[in-house]
C-alpha positions in Angstrom: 129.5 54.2 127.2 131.9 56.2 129.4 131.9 59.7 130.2 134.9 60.1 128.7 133.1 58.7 125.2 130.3 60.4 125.7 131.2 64.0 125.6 134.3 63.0 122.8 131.5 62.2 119.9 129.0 65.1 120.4 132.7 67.1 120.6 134.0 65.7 117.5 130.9 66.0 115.3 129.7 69.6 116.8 133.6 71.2 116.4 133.7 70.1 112.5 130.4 71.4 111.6 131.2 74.7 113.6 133.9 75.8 111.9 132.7 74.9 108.3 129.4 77.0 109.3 131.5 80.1 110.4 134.0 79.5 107.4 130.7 79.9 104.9 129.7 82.8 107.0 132.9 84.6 106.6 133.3 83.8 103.2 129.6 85.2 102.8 131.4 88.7 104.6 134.2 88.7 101.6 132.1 88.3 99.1 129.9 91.2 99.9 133.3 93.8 100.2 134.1 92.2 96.7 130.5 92.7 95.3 130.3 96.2 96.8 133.4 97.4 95.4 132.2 96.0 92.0 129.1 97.5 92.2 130.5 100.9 93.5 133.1 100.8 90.5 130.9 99.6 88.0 128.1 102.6 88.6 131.1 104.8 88.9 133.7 103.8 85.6 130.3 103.5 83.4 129.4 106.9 83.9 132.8 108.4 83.6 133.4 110.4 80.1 135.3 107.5 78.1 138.9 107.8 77.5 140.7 106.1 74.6 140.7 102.7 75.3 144.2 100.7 76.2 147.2 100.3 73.2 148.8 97.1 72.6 152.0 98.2 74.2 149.2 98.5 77.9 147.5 95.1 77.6 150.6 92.6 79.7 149.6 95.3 82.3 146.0 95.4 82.4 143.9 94.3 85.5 140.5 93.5 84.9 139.3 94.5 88.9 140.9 97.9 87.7 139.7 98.0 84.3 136.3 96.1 84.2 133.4 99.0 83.0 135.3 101.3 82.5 134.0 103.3 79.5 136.6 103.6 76.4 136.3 104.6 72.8 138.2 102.4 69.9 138.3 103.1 66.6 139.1 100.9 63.3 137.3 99.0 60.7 134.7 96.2 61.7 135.8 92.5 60.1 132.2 91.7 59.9 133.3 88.4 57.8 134.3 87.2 61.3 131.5 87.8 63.2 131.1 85.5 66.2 127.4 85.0 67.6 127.3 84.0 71.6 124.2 82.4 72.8 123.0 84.5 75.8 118.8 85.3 76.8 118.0 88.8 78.0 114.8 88.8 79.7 114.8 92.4 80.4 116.3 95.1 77.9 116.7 98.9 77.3 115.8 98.2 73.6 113.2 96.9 72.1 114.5 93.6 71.7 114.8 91.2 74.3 114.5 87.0 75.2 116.6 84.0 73.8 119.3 85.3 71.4 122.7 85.9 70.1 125.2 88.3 71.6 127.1 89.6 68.2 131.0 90.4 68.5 132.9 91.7 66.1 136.6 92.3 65.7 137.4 96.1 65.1 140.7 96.2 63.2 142.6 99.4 64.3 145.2 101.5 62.2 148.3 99.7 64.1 146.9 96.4 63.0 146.4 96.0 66.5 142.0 94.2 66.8 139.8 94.6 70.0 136.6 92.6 70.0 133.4 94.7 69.9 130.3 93.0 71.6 127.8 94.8 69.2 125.1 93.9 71.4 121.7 91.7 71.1 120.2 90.6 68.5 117.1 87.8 68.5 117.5 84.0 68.0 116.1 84.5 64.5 118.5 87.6 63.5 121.8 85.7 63.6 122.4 85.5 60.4 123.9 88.9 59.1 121.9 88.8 55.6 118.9 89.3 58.3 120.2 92.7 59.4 121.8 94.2 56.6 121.4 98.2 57.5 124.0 97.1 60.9 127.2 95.3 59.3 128.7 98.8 58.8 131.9 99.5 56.6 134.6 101.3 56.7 135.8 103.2 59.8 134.0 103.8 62.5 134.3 104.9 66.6 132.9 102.6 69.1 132.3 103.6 72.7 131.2 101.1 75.4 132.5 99.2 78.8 136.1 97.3 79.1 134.5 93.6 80.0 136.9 90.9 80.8 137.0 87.6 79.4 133.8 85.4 80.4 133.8 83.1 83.0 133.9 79.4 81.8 131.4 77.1 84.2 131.5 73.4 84.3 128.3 73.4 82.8 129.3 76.0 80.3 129.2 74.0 76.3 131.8 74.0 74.3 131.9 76.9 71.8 131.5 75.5 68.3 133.3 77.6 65.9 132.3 75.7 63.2 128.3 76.2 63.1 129.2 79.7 64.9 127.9 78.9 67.6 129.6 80.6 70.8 128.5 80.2 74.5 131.4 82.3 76.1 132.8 85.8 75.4 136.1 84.7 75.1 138.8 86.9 72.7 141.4 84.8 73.3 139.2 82.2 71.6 137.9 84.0 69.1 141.3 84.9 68.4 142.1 81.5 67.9 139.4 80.1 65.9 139.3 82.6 63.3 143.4 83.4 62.8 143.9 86.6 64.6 146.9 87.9 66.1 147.3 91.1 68.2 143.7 90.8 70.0 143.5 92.5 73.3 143.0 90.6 76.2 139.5 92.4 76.8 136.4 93.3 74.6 133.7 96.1 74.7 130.5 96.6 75.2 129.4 99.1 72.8 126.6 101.4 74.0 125.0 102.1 71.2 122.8 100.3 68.8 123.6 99.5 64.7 122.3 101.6 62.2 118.4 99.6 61.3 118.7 98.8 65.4 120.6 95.4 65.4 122.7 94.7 66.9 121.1 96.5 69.7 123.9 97.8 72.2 123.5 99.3 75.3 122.6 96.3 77.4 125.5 95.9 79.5 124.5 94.8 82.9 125.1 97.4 85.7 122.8 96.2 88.2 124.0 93.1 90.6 122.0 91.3 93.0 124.1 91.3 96.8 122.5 88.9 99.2 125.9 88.2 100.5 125.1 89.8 103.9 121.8 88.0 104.5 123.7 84.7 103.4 126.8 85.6 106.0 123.9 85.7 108.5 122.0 82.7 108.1 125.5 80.6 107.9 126.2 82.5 111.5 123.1 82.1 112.6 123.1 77.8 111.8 126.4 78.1 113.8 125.0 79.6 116.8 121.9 77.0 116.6 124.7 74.0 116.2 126.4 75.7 119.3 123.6 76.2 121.5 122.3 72.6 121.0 125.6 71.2 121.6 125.4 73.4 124.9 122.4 72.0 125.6 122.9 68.5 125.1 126.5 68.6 127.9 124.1 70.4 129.7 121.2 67.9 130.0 124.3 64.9 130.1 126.2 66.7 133.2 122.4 67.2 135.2 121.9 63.4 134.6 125.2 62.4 136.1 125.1 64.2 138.8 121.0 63.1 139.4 122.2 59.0 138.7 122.9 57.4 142.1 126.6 56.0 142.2 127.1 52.6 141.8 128.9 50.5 144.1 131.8 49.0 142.8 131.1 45.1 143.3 134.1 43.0 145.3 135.8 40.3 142.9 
């Protein structure tokens, strides 16, 4: 192999791999600014004294990043004969409630006509059916506070919601909109913060707490670059010692 070839291939694999590893790393950097500033605003809007939440003439304008927990009050009538039930597990819980179970939302019809979803809160895998909790499918008006949440994130491994059985695996309004006929739905839903009369659903389990590892994952992506670099540095090193340690050889007369 020349010399030429032989610094070329460490050159081309070790530049590559560099800049992927200090692309991760910086990505890392981003996504702990983004999950800062979520946590910072979520701790923040959630214990703010709620304001009346958005009218249909403010929801084209709505932003979740400036929106999302902030704490709102909506009031209206609860269409509990179009109850949706979204599979979720809570293994930890304010209430006394917790495990595999059903996230129940509920659209709240408002005076304009105008519906927000309500996310009623938790109930347990064997509490879906609304004849099983009686004392909670409240009627006629009512005031809901709770948290602004945007529309759930859809994974590839997420399963399709099956409106037919009832069966939900996404908080989706837009979809729930869909599959049961509504019109006017707001482009958001609520968490409510407080439980059903009898205790189910059991609100108040919105998620304020968010794990942030994104700094110690920025430094083990840097620190895998700086490894890559320094063995590459070693390696030219230990090449340019043998070359100049290997005896020239005479070039033979043809």
């Amino acid at each position: 192999m020349t010399r030429s070839r032989a610094v070329l291939w460490p050159t081309l694999l070790a530049v590559p791999a560099l800049a992927v590893l200090i692309g991760l790393g910086t990505w890392q950097l981003q996504r702990l600014a983004w999950k800062t500033a979520l946590i910072e605003a979520a701790a923040e809007r959630s214990a703010a004294a709620p304001v009346p939440a958005p009218s249909e003439a403010d929801w084209s304008t709505l932003s979740p990043a400036e929106t999302e927990y902030r704490r709102v009050t909506a009031s209206g009538v609860f269409r509990h004969d179009l109850e949706v039930a979204v599979f979720t597990d809570l293994p930890t819980a304010k209430g006394s409630f917790r495990g595999t179970g059903w996230w129940i939302l509920t659209p709240l019809e408002r005076e304009d006509g105008s519906v927000i979803i309500v996310n009623r809160g938790f109930v347990p895998a064997d509490r879906k059916d609304p004849a099983s909790r009686p004392d909670g499918q409240v009627a006629g008006p009512v005031t809901v506070t709770g948290l602004m949440r945007a529309t759930e994130e859809r994974y590839a491994f997420t399963p399709a919601d099956d409106p037919r059985t009832n069966t939900w695996f996404t908080r989706d309004p837009a979809g729930i909109a869909a599959a049961k006929g509504l019109t006017r739905v707001a482009p958001f839903f609520i968490d409510s913060e407080a439980s059903a009369p009898g205790g189910l659903p059991q609100g108040g389990e919105t998620r304020l707490s968010f794990p942030n590892r994104h700094f110690e994952y920025a430094l083990t992506w840097y620190g895998l670059a700086l490894a890559l670099g320094g063995v590459y540095v070693a390696i030219e090193a230990r090449r340019l010692r043998s070359q100049e340690t290997t005896p020239c050889q005479p070039t033979p007369i043809k």
